[in-house]
C-alpha positions as CSV (number, residue, x, y, z in Angstrom):
1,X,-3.4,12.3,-30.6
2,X,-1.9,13.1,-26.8
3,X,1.1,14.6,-26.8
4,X,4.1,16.2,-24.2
5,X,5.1,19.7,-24.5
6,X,8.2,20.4,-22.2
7,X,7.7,23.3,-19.9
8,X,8.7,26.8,-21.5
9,X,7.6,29.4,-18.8
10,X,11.0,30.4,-17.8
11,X,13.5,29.5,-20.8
12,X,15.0,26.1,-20.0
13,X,13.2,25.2,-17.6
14,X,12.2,21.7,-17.2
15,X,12.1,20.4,-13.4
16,X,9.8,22.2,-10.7
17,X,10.9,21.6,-6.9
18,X,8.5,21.0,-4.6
19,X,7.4,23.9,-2.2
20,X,7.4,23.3,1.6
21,X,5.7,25.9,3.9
22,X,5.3,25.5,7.3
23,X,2.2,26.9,9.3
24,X,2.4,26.9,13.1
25,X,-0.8,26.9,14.8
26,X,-1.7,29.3,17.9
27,X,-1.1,28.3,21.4
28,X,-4.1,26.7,22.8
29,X,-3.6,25.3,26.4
30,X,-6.6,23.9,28.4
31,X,-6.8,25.0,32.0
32,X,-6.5,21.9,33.5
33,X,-2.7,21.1,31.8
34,X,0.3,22.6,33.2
35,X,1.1,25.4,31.3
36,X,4.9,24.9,29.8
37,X,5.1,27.5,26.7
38,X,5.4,26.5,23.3
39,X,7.9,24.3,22.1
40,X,8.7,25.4,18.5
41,X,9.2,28.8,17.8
42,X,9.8,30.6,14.2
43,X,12.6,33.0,14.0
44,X,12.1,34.8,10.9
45,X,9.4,34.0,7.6
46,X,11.4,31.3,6.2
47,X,12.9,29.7,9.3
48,X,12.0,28.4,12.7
49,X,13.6,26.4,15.5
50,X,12.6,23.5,17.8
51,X,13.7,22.6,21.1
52,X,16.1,19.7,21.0
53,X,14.8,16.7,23.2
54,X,18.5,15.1,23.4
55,X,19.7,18.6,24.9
56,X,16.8,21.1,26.2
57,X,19.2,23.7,26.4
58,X,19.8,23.3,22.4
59,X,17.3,24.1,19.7
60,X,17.5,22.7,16.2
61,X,16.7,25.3,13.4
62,X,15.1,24.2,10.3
63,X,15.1,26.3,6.5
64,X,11.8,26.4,4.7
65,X,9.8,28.2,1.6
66,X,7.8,30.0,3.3
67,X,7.5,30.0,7.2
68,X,3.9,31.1,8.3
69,X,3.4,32.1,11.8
70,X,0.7,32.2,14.5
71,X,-0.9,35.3,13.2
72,X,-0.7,33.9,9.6
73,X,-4.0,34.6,8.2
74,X,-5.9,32.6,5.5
75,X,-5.3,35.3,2.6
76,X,-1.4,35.4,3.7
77,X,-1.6,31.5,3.3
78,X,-3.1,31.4,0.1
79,X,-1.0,34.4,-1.6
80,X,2.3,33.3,-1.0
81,X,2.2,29.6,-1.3
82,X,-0.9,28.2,-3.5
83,X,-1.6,31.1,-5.9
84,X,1.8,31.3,-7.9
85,X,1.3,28.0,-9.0
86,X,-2.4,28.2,-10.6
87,X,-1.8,29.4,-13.9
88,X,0.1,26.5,-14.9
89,X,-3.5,24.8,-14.7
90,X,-4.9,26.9,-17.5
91,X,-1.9,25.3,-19.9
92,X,-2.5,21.9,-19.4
93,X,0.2,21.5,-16.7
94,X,-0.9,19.7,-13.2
95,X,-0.3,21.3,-9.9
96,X,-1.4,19.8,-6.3
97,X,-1.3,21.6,-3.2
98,X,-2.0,18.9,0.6
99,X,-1.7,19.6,3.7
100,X,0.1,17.3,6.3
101,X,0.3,16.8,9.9
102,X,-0.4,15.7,13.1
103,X,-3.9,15.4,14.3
104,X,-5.1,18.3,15.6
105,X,-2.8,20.9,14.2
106,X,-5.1,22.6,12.1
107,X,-4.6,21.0,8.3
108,X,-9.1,21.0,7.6
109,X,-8.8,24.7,8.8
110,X,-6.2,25.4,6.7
111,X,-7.5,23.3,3.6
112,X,-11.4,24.0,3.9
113,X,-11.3,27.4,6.8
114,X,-15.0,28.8,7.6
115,X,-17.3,31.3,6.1
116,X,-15.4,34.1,7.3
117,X,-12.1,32.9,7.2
118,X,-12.4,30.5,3.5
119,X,-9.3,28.2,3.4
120,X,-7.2,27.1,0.5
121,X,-9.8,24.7,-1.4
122,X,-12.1,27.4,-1.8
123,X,-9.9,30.5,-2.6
124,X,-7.9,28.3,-5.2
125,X,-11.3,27.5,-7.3
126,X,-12.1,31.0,-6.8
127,X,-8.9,32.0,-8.7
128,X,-9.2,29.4,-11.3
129,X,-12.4,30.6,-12.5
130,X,-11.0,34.7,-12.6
131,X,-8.0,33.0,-14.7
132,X,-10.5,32.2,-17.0
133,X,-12.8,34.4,-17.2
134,X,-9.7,37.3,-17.7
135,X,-8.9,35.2,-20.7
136,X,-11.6,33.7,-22.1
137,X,-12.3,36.6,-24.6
138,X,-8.1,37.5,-25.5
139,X,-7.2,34.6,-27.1
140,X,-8.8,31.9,-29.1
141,X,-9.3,29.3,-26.5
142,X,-13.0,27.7,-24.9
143,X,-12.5,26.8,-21.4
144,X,-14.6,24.0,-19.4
145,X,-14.3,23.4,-16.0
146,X,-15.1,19.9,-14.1
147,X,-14.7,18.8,-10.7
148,X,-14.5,15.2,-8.7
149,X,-14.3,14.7,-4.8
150,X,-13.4,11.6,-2.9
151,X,-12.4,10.2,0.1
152,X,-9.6,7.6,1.1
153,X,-11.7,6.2,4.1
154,X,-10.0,2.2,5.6
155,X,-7.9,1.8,2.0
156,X,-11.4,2.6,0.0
157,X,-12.0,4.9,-2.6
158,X,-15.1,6.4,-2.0
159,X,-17.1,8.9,-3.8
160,X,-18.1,12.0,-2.0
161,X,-20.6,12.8,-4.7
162,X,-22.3,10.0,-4.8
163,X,-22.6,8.8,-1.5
164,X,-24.2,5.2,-2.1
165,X,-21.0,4.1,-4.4
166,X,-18.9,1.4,-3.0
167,X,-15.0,1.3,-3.3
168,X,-13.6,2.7,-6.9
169,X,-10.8,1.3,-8.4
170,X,-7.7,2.9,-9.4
171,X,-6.3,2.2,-13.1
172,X,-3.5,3.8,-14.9
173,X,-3.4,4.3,-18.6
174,X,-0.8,3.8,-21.9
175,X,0.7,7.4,-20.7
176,X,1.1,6.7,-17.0
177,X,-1.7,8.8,-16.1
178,X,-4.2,7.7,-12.9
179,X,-7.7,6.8,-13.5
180,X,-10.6,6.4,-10.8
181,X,-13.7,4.6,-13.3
182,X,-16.9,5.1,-12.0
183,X,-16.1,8.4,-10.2
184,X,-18.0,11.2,-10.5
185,X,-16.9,14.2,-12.9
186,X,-19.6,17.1,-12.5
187,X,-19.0,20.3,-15.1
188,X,-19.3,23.3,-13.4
189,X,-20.1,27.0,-14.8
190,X,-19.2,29.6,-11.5
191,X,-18.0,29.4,-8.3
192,X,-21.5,29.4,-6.7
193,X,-22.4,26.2,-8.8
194,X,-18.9,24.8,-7.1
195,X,-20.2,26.0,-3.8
196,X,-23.9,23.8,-4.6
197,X,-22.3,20.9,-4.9
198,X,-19.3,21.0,-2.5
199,X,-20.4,21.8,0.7
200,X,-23.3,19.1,0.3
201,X,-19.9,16.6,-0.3
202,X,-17.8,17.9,1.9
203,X,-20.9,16.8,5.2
204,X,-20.6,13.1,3.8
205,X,-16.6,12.7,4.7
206,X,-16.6,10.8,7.7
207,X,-15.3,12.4,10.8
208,X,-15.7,11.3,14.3
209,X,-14.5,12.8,17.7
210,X,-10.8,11.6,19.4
211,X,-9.5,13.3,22.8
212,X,-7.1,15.3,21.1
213,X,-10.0,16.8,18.4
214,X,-13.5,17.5,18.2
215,X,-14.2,17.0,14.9
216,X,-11.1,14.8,13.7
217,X,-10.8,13.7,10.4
218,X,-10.6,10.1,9.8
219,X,-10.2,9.9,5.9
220,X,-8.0,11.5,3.1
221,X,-10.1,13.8,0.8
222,X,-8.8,14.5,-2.3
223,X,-10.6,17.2,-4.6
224,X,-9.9,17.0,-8.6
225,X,-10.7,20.0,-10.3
226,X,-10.5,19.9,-14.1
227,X,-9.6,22.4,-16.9
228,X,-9.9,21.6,-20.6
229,X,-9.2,24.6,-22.8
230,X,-9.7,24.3,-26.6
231,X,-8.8,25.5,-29.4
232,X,-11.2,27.4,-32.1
233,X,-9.3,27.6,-34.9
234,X,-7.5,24.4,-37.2
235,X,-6.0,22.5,-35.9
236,X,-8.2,21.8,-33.1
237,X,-5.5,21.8,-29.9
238,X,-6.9,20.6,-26.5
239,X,-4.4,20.8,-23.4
240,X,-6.1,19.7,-20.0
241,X,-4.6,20.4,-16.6
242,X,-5.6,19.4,-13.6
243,X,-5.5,20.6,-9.4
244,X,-5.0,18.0,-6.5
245,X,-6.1,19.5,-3.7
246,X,-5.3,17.3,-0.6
247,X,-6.5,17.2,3.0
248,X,-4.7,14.7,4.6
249,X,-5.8,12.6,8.0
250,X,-3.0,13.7,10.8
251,X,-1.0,11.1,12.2
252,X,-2.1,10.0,15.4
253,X,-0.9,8.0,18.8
254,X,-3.5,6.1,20.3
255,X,-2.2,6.7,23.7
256,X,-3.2,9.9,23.7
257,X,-6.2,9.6,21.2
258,X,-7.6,7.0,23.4
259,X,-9.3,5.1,20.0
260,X,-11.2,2.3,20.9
261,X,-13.0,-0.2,18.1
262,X,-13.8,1.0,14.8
263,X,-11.9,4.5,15.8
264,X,-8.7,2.2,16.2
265,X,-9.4,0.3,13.0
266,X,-9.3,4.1,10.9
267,X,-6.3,5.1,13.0
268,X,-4.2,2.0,12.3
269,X,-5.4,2.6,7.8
270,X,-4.5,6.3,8.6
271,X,-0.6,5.7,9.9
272,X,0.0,3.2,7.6
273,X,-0.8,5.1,4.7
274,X,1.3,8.1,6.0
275,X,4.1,5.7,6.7
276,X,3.3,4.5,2.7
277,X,4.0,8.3,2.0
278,X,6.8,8.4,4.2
279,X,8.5,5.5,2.3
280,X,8.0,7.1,-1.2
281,X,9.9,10.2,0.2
282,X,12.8,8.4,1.1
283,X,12.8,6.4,-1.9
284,X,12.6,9.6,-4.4
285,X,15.9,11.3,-2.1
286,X,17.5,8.0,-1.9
287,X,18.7,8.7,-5.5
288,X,19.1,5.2,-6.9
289,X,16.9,4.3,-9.8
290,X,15.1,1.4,-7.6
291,X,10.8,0.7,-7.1
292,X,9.2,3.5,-5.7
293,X,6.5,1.8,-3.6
294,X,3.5,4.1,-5.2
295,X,1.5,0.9,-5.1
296,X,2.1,0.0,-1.7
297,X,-1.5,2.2,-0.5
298,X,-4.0,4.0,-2.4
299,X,-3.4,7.8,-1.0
300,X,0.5,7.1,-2.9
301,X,-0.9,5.7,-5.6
302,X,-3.0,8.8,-6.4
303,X,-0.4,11.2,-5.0
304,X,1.5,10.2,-7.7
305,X,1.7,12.7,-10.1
306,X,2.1,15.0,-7.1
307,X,5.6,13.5,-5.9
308,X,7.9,13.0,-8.5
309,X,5.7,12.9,-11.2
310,X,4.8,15.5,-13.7
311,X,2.8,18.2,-11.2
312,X,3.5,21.6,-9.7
313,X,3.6,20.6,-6.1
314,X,3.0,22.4,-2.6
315,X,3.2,20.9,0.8
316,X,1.8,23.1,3.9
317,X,3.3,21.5,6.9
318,X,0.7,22.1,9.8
319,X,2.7,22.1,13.4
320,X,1.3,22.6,17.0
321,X,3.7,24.8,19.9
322,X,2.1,22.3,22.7
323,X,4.8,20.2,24.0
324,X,2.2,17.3,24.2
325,X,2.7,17.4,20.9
326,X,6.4,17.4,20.8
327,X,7.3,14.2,19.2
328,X,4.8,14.9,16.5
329,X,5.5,18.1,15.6
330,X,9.3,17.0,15.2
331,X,8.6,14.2,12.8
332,X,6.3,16.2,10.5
333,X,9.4,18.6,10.5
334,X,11.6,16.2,8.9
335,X,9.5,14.9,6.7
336,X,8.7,18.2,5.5
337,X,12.9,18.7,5.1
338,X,12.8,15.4,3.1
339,X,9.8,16.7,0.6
340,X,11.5,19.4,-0.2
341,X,14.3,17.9,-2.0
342,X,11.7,16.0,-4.5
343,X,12.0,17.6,-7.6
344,X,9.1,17.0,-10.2
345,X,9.6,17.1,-14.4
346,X,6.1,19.2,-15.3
347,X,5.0,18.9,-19.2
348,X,1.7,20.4,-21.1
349,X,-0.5,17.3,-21.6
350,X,-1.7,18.3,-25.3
351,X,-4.1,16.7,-27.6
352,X,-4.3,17.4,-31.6
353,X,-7.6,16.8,-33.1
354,X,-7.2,16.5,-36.8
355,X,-10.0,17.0,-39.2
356,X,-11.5,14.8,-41.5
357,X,-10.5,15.7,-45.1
358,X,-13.6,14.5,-47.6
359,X,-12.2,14.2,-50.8
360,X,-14.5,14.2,-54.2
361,X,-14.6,10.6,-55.8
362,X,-15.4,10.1,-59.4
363,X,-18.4,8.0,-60.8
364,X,-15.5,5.3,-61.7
365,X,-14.3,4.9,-58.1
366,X,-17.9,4.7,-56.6
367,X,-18.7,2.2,-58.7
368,X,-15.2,0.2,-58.5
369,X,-16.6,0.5,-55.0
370,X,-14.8,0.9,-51.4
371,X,-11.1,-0.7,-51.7
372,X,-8.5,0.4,-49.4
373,X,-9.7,3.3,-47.4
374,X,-12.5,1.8,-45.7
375,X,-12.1,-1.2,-43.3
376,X,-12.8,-4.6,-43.9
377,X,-15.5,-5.3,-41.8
378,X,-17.6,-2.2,-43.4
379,X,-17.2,-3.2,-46.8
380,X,-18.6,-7.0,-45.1
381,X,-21.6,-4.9,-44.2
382,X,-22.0,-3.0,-47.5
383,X,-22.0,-6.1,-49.4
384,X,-24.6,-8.2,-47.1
385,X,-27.0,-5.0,-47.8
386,X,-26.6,-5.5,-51.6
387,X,-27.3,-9.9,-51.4
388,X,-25.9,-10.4,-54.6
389,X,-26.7,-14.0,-56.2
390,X,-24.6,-17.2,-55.2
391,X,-23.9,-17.9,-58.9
392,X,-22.8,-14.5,-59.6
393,X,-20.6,-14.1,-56.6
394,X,-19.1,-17.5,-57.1
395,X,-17.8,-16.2,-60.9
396,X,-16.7,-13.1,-59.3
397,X,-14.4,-15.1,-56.7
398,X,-13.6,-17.5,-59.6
399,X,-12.0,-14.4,-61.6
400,X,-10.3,-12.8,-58.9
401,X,-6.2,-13.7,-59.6
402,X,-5.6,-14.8,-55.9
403,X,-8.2,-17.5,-55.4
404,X,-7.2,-19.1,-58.6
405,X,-3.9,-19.0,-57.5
406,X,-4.9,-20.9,-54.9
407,X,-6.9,-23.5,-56.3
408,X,-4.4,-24.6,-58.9
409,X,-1.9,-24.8,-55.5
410,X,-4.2,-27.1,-54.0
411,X,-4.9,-29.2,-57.1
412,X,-1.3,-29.8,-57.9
413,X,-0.6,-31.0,-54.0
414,X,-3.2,-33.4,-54.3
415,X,-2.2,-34.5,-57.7
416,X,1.6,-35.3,-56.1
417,X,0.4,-37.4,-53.5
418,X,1.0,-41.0,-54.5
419,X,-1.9,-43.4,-54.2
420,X,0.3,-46.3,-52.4
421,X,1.2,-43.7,-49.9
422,X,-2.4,-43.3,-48.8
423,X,-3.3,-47.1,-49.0
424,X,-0.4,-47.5,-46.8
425,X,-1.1,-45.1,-44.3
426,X,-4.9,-46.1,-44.5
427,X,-3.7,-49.6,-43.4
428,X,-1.8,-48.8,-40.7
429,X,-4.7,-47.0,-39.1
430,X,-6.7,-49.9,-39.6
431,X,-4.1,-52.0,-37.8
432,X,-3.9,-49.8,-34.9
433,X,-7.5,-49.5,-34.1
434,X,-7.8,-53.5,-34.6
435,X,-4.9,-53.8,-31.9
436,X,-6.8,-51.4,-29.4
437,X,-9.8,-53.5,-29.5
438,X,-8.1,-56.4,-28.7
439,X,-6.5,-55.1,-25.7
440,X,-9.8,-53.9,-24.4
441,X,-11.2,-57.1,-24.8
442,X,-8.1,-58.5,-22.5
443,X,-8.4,-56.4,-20.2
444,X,-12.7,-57.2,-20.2
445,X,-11.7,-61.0,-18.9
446,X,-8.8,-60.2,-17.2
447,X,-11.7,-58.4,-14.9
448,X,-14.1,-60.4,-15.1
449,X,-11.9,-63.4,-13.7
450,X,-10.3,-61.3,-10.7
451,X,-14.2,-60.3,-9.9
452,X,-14.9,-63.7,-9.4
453,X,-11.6,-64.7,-7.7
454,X,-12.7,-62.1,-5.0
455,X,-16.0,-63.3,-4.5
456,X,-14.8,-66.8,-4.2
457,X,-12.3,-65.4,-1.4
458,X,-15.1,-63.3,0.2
459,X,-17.0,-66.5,0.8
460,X,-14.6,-68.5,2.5
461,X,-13.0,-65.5,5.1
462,X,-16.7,-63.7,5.3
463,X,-14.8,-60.5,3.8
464,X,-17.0,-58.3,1.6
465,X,-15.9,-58.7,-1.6
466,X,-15.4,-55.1,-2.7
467,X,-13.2,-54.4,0.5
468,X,-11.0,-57.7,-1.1
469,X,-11.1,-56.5,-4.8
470,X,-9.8,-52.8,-3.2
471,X,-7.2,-54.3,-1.5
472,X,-6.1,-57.8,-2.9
473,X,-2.8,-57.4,-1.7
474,X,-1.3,-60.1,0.9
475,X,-0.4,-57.6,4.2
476,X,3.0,-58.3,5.4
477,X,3.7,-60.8,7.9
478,X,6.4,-59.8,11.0
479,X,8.4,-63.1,11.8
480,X,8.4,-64.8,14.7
481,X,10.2,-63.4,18.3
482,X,12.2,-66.5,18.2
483,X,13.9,-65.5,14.5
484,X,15.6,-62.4,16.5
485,X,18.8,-62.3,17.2
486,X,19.6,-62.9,21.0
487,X,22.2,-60.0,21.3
488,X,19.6,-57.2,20.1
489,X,17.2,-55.8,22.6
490,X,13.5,-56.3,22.7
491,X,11.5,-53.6,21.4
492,X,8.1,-52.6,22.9
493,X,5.7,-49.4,21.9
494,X,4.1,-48.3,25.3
495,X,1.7,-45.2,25.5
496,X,2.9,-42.4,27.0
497,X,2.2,-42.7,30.8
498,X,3.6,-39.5,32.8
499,X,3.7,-40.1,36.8
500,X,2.9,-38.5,39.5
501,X,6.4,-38.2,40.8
502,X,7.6,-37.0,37.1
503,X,8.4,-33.6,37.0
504,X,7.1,-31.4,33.8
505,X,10.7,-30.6,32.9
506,X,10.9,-34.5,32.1
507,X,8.7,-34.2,29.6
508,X,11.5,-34.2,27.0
509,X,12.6,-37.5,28.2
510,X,9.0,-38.9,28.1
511,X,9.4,-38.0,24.8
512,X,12.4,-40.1,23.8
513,X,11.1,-42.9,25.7
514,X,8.5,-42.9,22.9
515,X,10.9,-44.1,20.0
516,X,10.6,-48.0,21.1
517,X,12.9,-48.9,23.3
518,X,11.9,-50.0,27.2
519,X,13.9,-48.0,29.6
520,X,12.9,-47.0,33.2
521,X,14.0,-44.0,34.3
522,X,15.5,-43.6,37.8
523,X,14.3,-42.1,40.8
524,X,17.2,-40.4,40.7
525,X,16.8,-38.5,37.1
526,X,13.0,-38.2,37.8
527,X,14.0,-35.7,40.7
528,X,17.1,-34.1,39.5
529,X,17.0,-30.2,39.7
530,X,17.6,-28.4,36.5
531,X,20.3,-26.0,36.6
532,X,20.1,-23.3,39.2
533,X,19.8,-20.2,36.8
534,X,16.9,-21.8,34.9
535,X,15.1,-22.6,37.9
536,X,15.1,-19.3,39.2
537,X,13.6,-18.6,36.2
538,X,11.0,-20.5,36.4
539,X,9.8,-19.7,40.5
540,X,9.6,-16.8,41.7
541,X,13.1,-14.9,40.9
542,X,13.7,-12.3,43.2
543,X,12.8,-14.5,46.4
544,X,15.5,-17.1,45.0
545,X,18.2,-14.4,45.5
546,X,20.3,-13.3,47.9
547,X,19.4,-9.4,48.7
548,X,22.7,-8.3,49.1
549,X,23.2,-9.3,45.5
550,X,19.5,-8.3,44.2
551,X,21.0,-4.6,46.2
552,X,24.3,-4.6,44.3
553,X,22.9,-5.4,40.8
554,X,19.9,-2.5,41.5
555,X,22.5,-0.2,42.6
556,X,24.8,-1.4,39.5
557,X,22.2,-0.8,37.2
558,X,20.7,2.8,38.4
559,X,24.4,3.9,38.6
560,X,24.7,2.9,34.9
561,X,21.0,5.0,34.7
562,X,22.3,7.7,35.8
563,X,25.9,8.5,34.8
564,X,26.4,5.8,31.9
565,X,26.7,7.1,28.1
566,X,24.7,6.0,25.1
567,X,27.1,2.7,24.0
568,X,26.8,2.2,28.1
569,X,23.2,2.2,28.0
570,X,22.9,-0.1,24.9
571,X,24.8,-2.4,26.9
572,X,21.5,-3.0,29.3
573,X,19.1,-5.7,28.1
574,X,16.5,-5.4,26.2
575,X,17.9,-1.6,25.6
576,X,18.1,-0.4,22.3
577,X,19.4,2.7,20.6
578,X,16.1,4.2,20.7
579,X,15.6,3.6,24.5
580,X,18.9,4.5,25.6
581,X,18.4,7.9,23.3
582,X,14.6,8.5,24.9
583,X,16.5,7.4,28.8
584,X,19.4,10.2,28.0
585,X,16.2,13.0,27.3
586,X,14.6,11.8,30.2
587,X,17.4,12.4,32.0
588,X,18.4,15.8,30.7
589,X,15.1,17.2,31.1
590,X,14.3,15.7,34.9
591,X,17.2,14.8,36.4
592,X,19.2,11.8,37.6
593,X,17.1,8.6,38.2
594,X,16.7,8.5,42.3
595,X,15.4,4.6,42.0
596,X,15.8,2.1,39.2
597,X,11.7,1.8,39.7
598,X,11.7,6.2,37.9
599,X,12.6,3.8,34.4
600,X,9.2,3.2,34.0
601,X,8.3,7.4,34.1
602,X,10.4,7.0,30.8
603,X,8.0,6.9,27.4
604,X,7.5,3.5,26.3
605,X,8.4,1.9,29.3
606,X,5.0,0.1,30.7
607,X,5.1,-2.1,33.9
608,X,5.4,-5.3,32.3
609,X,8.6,-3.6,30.2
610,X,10.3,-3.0,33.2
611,X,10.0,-6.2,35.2
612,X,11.5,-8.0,32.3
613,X,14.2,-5.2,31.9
614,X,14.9,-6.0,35.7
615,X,14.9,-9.9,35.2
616,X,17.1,-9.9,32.3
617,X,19.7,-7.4,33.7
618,X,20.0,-9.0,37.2
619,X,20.2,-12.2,35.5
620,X,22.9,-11.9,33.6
621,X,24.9,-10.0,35.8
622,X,24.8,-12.9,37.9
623,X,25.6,-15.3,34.9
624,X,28.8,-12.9,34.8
């Protein structure tokens, strides 16, 4: 029988916050890119700052578990961050350690590392299996080890250990804990016969090359590694814990990615899913008791446990100093500020195996044979094997107190049913069924004689006769024009004709013409213009106006560019607060705009973007 048992390392202790460290890559800039320094700098081992992109002057300074720094290395990482937390594996607690990021900030090197320089996944099975083997021979526990790998690859499940299996479903049990059927679960003995079958794994996750990485991942890969300890003496106690450990896909803009095809298809699975994850953050901080959206992807749905749920959690935030990666590196920051405030309720997950007691029967209860200890459907079986006679079974029912009961019960309400009661009723159904047949014999001639009214019909109008029986119904008749009333106007359907003279703006009244009454339009409403705004918008706009006023409402506009504040800015069409916030940084960092045309240098602001900004804008300042 499963069982929780709240935490008790560290007294009271019930809730378990989850850890947020931050690892900033080195500073790799290509030869061919203008070399502008890092952006993000750390100031001390739990903090760092950022440049501010409203303000480049100001930084914005961010408070973490553990900050790790360019010279990090891959023990550092592993001591400080995903080691404390391992021992709680070994007493059927869960922990989960994932790294998350942007593409290319170095969360697979972090996760997985090299053969010099192992990474996280590696060092942490490398630990589990000391754990046990220091106390495999102290106490009275038997320890077995298993592991599972899988991949998150387009919203699919896939097994990483079985590469031909197709995409697993995910089920949860009668105590909330997430099942994967059908995946693999290998038992493993040592860290070499982890190393036999990981590696192999780890080559079938599919990766492909982007402009921003080499050898980008384009899946989530999740490895499960599973310990069951047990308990030798009575009573038997089992406690499993297991470790998530997570290698997220970055985040990635396709702008700068350049993903084309299929590449596009795995980015567009990657950022929702991440966005998923994003959601489930906020929804854990909001702190209202509403839906979590956990089912809303399938990397939530297993992350589960891991964020708010009953795990041991760590997050290593991977950043890049780049400033192409600016805007990237700022959002995983305050994400990671948001995860850090999720605060998980860890439990032992503890099973008690009780043992079968046999107890010594006497020759008396064997023989009275198997009565209330044994199920039904056994003692079924026990007594087809023995095929007793029918006469001697029958006397043994007969004897037994219950079916007699039952048979006098029966007897006695067949005895107080009166006989005139059961003629009666017995007539009645006579009656009823003699009345059915006579209607279906009714409606037999009734048939019969409209079969052969139609045929009769058929042969003097030449109509087939099973188009007359369908449809045997007179059509209605429209009266004469001459029963009218003179004082109403004559009503004529016409198709719709459109002239060559009709402009396509009249199309409207075309339309109306269509409802039934004959009116011709004239010449004059055939050619009148529309009104003069709308028909600048339909030719070419900027010829239709006067230049002194296209000049004023350029200048208007790049004065407003230049000098105007954020509520000014949102005042623009078709500017938001997002725009007018990414225009102000723009124009902090470069400068003041020297022509309304430098708009389109700002991000997000494509060709097309900007001749409609210019439209609208202009536009309306003249409908002012």
């Amino acid at each position: 029988m499963a069982q929780r048992v709240p935490v008790s390392d560290g007294g009271s202790k019930k809730t378990s916050r989850v850890r947020v460290a931050v690892r900033l890559r080195p500073y790799m800039a290509k030869p061919d890119e203008k070399d502008e320094g890092p952006c993000v700098r750390g100031i001390d081992s739990q903090n760092l700052e950022i440049i501010n992109w409203r303000n480049a002057t100001e930084t914005v300074k961010y408070h973490f578990d553990v900050f790790h720094g360019e010279k990090t290395t891959q023990q550092e990482v592993f001591l400080s961050s995903v080691k404390p937390i391992l021992p709680h594996v070994l007493n059927g607690q869960n922990a989960s350690v994932f790294a998350y990021g942007p593409t290319g900030a170095g969360k697979t090197h972090t996760m997985l590392g090299s053969s010099e320089q192992p990474g996280v996944i590696p060092r942490a099975v490398c630990e589990v299996f000391k754990l046990v083997q220091s106390k495999d021979e102290e106490d009275g526990w038997a320890y077995s080890i298993g592991m599972s790998y899988l991949e998150i690859y387009n919203e699919k499940v896939l097994d990483l250990l079985s590469p031909n299996s197709q995409d697993l479903p995910i089920r949860e049990d009668k105590e909330k804990n997430i099942l994967i059927p059908g995946l693999t679960h290998t038992t493993i003995l040592s860290f070499a016969d982890f190393d036999k079958h990981f590696i192999p794994a780890t080559l079938n996750r599919t990766t492909a090359s982007t402009k921003l990485n080499q050898r980008s991942s384009r899946s989530h890969a999740i490895l499960l590694v599973k310990v069951v300890r047990t308990q030798r003496a009575h009573p038997q106690r089992q406690q499993i814990g297991k470790l998530y450990l997570v290698d997220l896909a970055g985040s990635e803009d396709n702008r700068r990615t350049g993903n084309q095809g299929i590449r596009l298809k795995e980015s567009g699975a990657i950022n929702l899913s991440l966005f998923t994850l994003s959601k489930v953050v906020d929804s854990l901080n909001s702190g209202t008791s509403g839906r979590v959206p956990y089912r809303d992807s399938k990397l939530t749905r297993l992350l589960q446990d891991s964020l708010g749920g009953s795990a041991h959690s760590v997050m290593i935030t991977n950043i890049a100093p780049e400033y192409k990666y600016y805007f990237d590196t700022f959002s995983a920051l305050n994400f990671a500020a948001k995860s850090k405030l999720i605060v998980n309720k860890p439990f032992t997950r503890e099973i008690v195996t009780i043992p079968n007691v046999q107890v010594k029967r006497t020759r008396d209860d064997h023989e009275a044979g198997s009565s209330g200890s044994e199920p039904q459907k056994k003692r079924q079986k026990e007594e087809k094997k023995a095929e007793p006679s029918p006469s001697s079974t029958h006397i043994q029912s007969l004897a037994e107190p219950s079916v007699m009961d039952r048979l006098i019960a029966l007897e006695k309400l067949m005895m107080s049913c009166q006989d005139k009661d059961r003629l009666n009723m017995l007539k009645d159904v006579a009656q009823s069924r003699k009345e059915i047949q006579e209607l279906k014999e009714k409606q037999r001639q009734f048939e019969s004689k409209a079969l052969l009214f139609s045929r009769l019909t058929s042969e003097k109008s030449g109509i087939s006769p099973q188009s007359s029986f369908k449809n045997n119904i007179a059509p209605l008749h429209r009266k004469p024009l001459g029963d009218t009333k003179a004082n109403k106007q004559k009503a004529v359907v016409q198709p719709l004709q459109v002239s060559q003279l009709q402009p396509l703006q009249q199309l409207a009244v075309v339309k109306k013409q269509s409802v039934c009454v004959k009116k011709e339009p004239k010449l004059s409403d055939q050619h009148e213009p529309l009104d003069g705004k709308e028909n600048i918008m339909e030719k070419g706009w900027e010829s239709q106006l006067d230049v002194t006023v296209l000049e004023q409402s350029r200048m208007k506009i790049l004065q407003i560019l230049n000098s105007g504040s954020l509520k000014e800015l949102k005042s623009l069409q078709q500017i938001g607060d997002k725009k007018a916030k990414l225009i102000l940084g723009w124009r902090e960092i470069h400068g003041d705009f020297k022509k309304v045309e430098d708009l389109g240098r700002v991000e997000g602001m494509t060709e097309k973007r900007f001749a409609s900004f210019m439209k609208a804008n202009i536009l309306s300042a003249m409908g002012k």
